[in-house]
DODRENDO-412904 format. One record per residue: residue in three letters; x, y, z of N, C-alpha, C in turn. Coordinates in Angstrom, 3 decimals. Layout:
N
- type n_px n_py n_pz ca_px ca_py ca_pz c_px c_py c_pz
- ala X Y Z X Y Z X Y Z
...
***
This chain:
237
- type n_px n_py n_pz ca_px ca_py ca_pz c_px c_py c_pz
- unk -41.111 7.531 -49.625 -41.368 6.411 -48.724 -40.116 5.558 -48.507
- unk -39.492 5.395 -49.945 -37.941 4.421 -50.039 -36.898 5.274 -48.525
- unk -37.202 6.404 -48.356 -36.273 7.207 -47.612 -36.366 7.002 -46.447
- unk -37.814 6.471 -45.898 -38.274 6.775 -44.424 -38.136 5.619 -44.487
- unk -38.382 4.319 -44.842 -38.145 3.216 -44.721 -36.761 2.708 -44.107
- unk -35.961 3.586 -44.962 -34.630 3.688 -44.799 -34.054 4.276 -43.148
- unk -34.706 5.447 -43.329 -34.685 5.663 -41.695 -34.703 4.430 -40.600
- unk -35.946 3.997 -40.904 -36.855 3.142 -39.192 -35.485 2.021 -39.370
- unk -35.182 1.341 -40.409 -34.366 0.476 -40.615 -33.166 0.914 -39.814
- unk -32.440 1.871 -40.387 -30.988 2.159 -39.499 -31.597 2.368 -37.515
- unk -32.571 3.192 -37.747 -32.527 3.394 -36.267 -33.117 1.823 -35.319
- unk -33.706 1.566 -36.062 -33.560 -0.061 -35.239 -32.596 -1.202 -35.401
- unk -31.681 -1.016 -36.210 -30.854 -1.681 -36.560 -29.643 -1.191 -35.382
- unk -29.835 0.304 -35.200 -28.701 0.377 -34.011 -29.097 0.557 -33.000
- unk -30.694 0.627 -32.391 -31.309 0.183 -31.274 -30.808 -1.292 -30.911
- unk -30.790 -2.010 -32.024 -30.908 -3.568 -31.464 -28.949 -3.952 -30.880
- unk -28.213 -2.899 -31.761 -26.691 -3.012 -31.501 -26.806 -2.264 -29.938
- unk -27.245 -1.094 -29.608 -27.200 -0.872 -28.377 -27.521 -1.726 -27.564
- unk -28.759 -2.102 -27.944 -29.094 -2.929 -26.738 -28.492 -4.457 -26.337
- unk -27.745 -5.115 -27.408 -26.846 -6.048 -27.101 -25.443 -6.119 -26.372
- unk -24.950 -4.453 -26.651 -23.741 -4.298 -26.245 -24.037 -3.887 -24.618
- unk -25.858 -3.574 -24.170 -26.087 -3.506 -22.757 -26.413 -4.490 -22.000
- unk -26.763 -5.538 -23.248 -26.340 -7.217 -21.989 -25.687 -8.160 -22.003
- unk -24.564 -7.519 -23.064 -23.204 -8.072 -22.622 -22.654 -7.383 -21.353
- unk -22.770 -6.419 -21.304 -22.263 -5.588 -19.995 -22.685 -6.002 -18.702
- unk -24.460 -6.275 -18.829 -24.609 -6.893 -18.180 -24.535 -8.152 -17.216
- unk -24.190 -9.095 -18.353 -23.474 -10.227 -18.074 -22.145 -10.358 -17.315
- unk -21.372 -9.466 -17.874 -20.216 -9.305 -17.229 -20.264 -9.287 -15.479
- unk -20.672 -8.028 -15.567 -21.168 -7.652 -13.788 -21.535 -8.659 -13.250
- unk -22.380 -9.403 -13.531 -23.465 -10.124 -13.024 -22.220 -11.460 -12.713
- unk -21.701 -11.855 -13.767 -20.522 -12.847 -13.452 -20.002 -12.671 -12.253
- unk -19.014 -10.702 -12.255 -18.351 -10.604 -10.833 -19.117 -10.634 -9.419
- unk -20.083 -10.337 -9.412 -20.825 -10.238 -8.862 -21.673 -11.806 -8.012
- unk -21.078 -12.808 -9.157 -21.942 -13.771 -8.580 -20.829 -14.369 -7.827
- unk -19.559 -14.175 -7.687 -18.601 -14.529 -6.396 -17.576 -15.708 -7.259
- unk -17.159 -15.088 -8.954 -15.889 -15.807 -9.540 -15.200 -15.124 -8.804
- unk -13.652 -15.866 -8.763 -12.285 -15.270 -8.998 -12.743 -13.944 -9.746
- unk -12.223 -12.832 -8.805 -11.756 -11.841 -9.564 -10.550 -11.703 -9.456
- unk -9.726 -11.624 -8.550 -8.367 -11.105 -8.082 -7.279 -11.929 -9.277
- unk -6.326 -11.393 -9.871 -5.276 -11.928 -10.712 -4.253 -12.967 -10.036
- unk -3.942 -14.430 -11.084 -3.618 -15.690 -10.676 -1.629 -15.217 -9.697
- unk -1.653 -13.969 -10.879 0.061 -13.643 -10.450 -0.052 -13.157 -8.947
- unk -0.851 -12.008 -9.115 -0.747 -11.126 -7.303 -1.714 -12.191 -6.598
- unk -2.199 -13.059 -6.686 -2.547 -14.080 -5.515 -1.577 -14.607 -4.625
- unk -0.357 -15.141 -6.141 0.464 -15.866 -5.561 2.069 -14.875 -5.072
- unk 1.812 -13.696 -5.609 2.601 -12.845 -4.866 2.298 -12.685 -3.407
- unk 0.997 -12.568 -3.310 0.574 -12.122 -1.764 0.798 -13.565 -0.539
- unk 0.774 -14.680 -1.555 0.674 -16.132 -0.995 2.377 -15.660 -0.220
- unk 3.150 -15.027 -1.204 4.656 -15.242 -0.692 5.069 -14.079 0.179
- unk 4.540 -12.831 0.261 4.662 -12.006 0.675 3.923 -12.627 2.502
- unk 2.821 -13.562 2.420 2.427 -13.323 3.776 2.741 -14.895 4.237
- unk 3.517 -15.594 3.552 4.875 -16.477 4.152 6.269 -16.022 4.897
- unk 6.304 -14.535 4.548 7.518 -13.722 4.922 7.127 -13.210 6.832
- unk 6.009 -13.507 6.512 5.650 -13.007 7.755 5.153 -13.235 8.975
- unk 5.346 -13.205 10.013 5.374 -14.083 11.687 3.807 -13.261 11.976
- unk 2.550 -14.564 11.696 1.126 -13.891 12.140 1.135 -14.738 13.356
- unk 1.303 -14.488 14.723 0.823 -15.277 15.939 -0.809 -15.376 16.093
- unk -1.210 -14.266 15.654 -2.701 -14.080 15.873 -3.630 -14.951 14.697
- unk -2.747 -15.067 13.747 -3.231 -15.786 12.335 -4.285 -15.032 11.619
- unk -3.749 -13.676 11.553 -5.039 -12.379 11.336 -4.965 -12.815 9.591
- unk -4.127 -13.462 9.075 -4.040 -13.479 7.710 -4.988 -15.349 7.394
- unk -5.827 -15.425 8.359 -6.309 -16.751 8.041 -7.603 -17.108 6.674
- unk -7.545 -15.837 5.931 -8.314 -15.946 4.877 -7.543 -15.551 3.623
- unk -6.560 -15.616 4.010 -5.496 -16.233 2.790 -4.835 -17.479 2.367
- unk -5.562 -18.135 1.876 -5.316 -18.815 1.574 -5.701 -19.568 0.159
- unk -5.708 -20.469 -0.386 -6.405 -21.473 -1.396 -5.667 -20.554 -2.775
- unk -5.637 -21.672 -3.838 -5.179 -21.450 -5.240 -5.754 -20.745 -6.014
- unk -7.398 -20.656 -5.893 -8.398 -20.621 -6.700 -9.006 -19.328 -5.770
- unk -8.759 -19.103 -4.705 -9.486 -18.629 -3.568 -9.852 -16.580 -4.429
- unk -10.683 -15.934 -4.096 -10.649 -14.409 -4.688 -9.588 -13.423 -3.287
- unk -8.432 -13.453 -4.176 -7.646 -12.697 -3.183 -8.338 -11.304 -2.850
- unk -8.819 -10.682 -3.708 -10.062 -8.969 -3.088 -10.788 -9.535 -2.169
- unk -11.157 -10.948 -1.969 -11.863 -10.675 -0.803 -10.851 -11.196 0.932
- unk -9.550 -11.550 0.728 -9.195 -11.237 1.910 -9.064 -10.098 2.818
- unk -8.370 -10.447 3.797 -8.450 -9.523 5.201 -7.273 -8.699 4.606
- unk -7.472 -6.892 4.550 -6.777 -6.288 4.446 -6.414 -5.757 2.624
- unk -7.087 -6.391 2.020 -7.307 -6.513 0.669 -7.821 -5.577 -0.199
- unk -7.700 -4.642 -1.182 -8.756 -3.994 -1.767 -8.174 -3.676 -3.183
- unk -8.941 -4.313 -3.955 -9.012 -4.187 -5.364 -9.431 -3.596 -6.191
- unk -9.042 -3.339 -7.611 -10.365 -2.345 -8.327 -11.264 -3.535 -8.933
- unk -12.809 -2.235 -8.724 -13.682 -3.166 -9.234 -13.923 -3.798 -10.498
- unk -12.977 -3.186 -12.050 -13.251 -4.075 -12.565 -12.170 -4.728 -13.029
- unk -10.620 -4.492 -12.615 -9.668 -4.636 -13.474 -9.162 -6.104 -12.385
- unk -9.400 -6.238 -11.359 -8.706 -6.551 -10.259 -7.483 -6.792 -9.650
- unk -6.803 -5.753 -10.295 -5.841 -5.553 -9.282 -5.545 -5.385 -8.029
- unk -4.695 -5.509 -7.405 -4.516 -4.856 -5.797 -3.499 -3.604 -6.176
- unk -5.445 -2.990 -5.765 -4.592 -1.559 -5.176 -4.177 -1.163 -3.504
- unk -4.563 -1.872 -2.551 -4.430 -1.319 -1.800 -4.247 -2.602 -0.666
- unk -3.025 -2.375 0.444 -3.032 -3.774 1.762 -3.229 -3.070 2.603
- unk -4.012 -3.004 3.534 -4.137 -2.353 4.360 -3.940 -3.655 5.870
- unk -2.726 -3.389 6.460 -2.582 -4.653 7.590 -1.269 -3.680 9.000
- unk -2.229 -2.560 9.751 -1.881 -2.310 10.564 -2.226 -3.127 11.992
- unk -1.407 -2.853 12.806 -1.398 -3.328 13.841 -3.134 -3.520 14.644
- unk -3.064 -3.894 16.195 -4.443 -4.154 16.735 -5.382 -2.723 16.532
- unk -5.846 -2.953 15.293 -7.376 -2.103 15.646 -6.529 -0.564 14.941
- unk -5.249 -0.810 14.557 -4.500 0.799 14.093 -4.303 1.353 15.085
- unk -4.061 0.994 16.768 -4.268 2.107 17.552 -2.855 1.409 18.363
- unk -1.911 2.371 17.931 -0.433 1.926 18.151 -0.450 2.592 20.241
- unk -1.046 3.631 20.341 -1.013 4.641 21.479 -1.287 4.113 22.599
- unk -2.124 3.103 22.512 -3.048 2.376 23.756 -2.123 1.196 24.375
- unk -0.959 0.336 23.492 -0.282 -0.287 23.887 0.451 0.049 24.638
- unk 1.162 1.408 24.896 1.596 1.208 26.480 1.412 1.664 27.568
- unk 0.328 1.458 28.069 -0.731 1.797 28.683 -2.079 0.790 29.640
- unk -1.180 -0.476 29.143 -2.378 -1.638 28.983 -1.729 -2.191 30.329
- unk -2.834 -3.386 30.610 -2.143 -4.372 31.879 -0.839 -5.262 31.087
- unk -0.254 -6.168 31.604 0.630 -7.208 30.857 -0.116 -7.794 30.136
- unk -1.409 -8.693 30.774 -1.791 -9.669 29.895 -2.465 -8.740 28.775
- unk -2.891 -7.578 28.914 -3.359 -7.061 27.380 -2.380 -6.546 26.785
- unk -1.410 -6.302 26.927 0.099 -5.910 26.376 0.400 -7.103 25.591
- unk 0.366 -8.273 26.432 1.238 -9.397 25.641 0.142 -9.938 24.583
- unk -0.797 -10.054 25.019 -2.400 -10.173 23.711 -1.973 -9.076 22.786
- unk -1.782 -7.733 22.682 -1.070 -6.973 21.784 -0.537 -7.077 20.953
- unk 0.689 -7.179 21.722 1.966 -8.035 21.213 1.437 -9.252 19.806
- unk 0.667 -10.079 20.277 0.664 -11.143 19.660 0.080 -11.089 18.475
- unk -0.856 -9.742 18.147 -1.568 -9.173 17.409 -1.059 -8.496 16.189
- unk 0.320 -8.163 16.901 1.504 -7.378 15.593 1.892 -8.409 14.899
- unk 1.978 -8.034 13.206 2.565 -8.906 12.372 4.398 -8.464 12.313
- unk 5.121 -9.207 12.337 6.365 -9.443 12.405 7.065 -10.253 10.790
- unk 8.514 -10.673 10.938 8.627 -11.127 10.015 9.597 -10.379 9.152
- unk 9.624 -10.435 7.876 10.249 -9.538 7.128 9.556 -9.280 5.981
- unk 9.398 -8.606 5.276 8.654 -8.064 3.621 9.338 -8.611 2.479
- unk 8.175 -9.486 1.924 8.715 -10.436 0.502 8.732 -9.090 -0.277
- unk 9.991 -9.118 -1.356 10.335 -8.515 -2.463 9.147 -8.738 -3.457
- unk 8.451 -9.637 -3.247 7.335 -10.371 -4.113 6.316 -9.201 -4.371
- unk 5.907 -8.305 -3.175 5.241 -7.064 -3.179 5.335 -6.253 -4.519
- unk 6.581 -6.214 -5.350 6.902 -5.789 -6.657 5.872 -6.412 -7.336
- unk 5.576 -7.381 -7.752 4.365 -7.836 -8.643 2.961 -7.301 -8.617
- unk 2.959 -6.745 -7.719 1.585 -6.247 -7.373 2.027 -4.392 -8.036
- unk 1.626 -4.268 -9.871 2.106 -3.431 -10.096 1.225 -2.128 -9.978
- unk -0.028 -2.480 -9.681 -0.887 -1.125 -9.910 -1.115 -0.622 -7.986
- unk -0.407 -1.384 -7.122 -0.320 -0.845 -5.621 -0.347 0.642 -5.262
- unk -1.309 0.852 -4.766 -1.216 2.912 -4.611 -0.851 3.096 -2.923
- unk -1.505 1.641 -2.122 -1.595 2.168 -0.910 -1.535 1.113 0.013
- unk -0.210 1.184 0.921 0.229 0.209 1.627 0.580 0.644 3.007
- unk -0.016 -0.090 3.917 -0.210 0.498 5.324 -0.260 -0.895 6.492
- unk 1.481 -0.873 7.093 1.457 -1.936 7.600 2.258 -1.266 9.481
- unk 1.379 -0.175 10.046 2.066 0.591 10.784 1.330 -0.357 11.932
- unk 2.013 0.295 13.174 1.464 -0.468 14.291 1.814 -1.750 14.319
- unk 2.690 -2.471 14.096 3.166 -3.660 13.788 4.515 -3.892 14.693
- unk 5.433 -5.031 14.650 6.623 -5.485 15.227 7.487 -6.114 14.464
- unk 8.359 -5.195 13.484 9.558 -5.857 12.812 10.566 -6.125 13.121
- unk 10.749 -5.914 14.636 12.042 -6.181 15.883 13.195 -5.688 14.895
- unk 13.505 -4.201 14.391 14.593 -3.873 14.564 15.009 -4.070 12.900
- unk 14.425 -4.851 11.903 14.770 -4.763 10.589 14.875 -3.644 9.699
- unk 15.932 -3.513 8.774 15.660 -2.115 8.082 14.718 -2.409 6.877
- unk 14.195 -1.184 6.690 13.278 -0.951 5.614 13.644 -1.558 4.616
- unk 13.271 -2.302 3.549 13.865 -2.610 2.183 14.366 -1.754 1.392
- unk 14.917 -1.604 0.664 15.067 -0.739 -0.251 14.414 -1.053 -1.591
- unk 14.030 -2.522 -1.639 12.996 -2.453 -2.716 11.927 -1.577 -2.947
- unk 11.465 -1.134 -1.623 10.231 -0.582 -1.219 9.896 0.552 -2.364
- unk 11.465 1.363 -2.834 11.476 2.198 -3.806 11.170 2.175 -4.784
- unk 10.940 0.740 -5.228 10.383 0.391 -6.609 8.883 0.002 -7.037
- unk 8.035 0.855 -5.828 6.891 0.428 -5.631 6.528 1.862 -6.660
- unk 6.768 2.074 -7.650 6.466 3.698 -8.254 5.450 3.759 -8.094
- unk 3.935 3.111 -8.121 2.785 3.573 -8.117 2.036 3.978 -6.712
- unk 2.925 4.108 -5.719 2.662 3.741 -4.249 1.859 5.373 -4.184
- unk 1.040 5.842 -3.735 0.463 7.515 -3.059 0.593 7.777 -1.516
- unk 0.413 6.465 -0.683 0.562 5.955 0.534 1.291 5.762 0.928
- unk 2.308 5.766 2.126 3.170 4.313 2.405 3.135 4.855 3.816
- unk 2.728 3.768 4.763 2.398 3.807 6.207 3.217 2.927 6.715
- unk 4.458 3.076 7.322 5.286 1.821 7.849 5.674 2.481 9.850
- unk 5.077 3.547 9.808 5.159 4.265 11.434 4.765 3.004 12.396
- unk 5.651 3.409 13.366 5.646 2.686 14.868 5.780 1.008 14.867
- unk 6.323 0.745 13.921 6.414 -0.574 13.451 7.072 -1.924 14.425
- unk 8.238 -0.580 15.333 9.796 -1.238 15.209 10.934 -1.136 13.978
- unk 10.626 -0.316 13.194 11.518 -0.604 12.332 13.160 -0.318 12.748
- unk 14.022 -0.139 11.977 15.375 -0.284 12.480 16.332 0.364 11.280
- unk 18.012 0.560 11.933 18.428 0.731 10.853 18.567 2.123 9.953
- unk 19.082 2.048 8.718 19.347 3.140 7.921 18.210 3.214 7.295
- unk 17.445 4.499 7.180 16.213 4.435 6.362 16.704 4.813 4.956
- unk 15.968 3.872 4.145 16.879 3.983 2.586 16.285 4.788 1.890
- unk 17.334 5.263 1.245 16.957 7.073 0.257 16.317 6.560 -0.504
- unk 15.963 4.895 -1.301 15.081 4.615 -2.327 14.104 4.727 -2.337
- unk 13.343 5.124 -1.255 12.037 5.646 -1.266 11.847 6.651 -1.690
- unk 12.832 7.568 -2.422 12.761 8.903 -2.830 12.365 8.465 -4.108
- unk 12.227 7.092 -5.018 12.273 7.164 -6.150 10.348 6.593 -6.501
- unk 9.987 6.820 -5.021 8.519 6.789 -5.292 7.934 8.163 -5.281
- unk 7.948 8.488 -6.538 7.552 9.983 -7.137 6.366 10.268 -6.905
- unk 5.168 9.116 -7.019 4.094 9.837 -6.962 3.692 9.856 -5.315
- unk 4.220 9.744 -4.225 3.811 9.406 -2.656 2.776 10.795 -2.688
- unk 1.917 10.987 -1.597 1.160 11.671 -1.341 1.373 11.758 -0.019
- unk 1.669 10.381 0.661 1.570 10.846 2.399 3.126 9.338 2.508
- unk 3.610 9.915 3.677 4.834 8.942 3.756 4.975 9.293 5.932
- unk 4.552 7.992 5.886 4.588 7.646 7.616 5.843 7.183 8.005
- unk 6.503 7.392 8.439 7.826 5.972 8.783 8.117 6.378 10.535
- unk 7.802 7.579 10.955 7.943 7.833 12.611 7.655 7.432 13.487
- unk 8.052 7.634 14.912 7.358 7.111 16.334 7.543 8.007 16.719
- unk 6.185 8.240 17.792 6.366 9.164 18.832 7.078 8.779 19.857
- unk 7.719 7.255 20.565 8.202 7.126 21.575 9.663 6.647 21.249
- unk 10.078 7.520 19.839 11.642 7.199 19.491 11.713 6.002 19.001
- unk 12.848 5.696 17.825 12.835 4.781 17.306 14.837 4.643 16.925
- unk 15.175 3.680 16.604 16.310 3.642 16.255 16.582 3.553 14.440
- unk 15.901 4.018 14.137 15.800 4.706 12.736 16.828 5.871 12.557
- unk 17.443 5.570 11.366 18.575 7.049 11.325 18.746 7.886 9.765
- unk 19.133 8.808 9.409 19.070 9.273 8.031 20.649 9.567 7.883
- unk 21.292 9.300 6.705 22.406 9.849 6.181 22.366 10.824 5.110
- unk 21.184 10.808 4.198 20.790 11.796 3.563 19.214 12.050 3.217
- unk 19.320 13.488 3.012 18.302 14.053 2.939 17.094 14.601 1.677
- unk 18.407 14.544 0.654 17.772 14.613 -0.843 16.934 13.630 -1.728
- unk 16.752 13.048 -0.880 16.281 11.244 -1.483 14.227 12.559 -1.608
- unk 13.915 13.395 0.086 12.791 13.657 -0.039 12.452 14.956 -0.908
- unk 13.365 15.559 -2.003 13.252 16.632 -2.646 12.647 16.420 -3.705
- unk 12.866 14.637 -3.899 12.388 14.123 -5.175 10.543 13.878 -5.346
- unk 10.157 13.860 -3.981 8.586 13.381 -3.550 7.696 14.881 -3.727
- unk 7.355 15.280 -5.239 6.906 16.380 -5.222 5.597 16.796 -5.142
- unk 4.628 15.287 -5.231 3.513 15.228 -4.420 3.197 15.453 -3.135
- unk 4.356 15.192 -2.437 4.412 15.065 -0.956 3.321 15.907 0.214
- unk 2.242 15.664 0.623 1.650 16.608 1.480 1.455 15.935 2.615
- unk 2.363 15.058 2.766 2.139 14.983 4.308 3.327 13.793 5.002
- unk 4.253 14.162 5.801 5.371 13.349 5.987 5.914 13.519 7.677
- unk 5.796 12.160 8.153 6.101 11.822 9.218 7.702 11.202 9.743
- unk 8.284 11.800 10.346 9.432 11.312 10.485 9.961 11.482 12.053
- unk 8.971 11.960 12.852 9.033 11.737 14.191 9.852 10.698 14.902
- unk 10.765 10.899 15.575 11.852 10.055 16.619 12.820 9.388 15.498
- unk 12.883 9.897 13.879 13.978 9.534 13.390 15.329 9.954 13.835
- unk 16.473 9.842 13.794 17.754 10.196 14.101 18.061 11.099 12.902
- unk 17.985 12.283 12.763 18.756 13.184 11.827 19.895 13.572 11.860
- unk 20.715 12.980 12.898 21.868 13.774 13.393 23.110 13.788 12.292
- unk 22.995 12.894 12.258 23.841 11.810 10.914 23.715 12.817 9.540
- unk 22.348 12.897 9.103 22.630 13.279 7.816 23.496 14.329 7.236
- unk 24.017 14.627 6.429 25.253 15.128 5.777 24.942 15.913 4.975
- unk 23.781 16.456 4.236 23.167 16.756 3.333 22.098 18.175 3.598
- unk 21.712 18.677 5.012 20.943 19.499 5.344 21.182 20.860 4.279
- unk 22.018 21.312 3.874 22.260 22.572 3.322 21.800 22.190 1.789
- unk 22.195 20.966 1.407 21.339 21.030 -0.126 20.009 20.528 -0.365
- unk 19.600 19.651 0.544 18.400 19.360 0.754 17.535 21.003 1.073
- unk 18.028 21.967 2.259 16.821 23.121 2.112 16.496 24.325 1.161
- unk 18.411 23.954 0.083 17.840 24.378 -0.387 17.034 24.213 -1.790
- unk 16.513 23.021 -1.867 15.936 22.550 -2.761 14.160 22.967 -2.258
- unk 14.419 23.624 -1.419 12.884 23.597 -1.270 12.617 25.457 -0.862
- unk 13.852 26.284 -1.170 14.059 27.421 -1.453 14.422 28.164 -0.361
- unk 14.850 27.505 0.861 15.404 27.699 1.913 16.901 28.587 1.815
- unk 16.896 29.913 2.093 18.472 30.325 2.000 19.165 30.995 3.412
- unk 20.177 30.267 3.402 20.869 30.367 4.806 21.086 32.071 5.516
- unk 20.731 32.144 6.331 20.932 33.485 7.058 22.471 34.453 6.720
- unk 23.006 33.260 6.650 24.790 33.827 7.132 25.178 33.837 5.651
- unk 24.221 33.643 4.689 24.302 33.742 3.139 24.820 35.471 2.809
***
């Protein structure tokens, strides 16, 4: 009897531990859920500086704002659900649909227009360390070059910066975002974008999908070791 006694005891003794450690859990959720701050005090105020860097005419960023405010729930925003980080900005141009702009009357051209975010990209973007996916295409950077910080985004899988306007030397430091999965930076209606080298993309060994449409390749210096890093051997070999 001393034995079975012994039994009912342990097994309700860790019934009652289960079931506490299921409404603490509960609690938790129920907290995020009831509309605290989730988003972290640092990448709030990274994003506060990152979208000071930037010319909104349309004021599409008008729910960014406040100290206290839950940055996951702004425009363009997406966080994980329980850690809250920003993983992801998503802030392309009108509606993502770069194609339709020239095509439009003036006055919906210049409404367009007014719709692209401009400006330049806070370095501040670095703080935001768990970032997988950043997509700011369809936009108007009148001619700025890419950062080269941009390279230090290592956790990036994404990076959508096509039809922007961008400008300039596109910097090989984006080669040092190892894990990319998809890498946009092209226009279809030409861009003044140019490459000097080519090995920066030998390093992107995730890479399945890469846009570089109306870049200037003419320039680069590097074509023969760049193909053959990808097992390319010359004819006249």
């Amino acid at each position: 009897m001393s034995v079975l006694r012994f039994s009912i005891s342990y097994l309700s003794s860790s019934h009652f531990w289960l079931l506490l450690v299921l409404a603490l859990l509960h609690l938790c959720f129920s907290d995020q859920k009831s509309g605290d701050v989730l988003c972290m005090d640092g990448e709030r105020r990274a994003l506060m500086r990152f979208k000071h860097g930037l010319i909104d005419e349309a004021d599409r960023l008008a729910s960014w704002v406040g100290e206290t405010s839950d940055c996951c729930r702004w425009a363009g925003i997406v966080c994980d659900n329980i850690t809250g980080h920003v993983h992801q900005i998503h802030l392309p141009g009108p509606d993502g649909h770069c194609d339709g702009m020239y095509f439009l009357s003036k006055e919906e051209e210049k409404e367009g227009l007014k719709q692209m975010l401009g400006g330049h990209l806070s370095p501040s973007l670095l703080e935001l360390k768990q970032l997988k996916y950043l997509d700011l295409s369809c936009n108007n950077f009148k001619q700025i070059q890419i950062p080269s910080f941009i390279g230090s985004l290592r956790n990036l899988r994404r990076l959508n910066l096509s039809r922007s306007n961008f400008g300039g030397m596109n910097p090989p430091q984006i080669g040092n975002i190892s894990e990319l999965r998809v890498l946009s930076l092209g226009d279809l209606y030409g861009t003044t974008m140019s490459m000097m080298k080519m090995q920066w993309l030998s390093s992107l060994r995730w890479l399945h999908h890469l846009d570089m449409r109306g870049i200037d390749l003419s320039k680069a210096i590097d074509w023969f070791v760049f193909l053959s890093t990808l097992g390319y051997t010359s004819p006249c070999s």
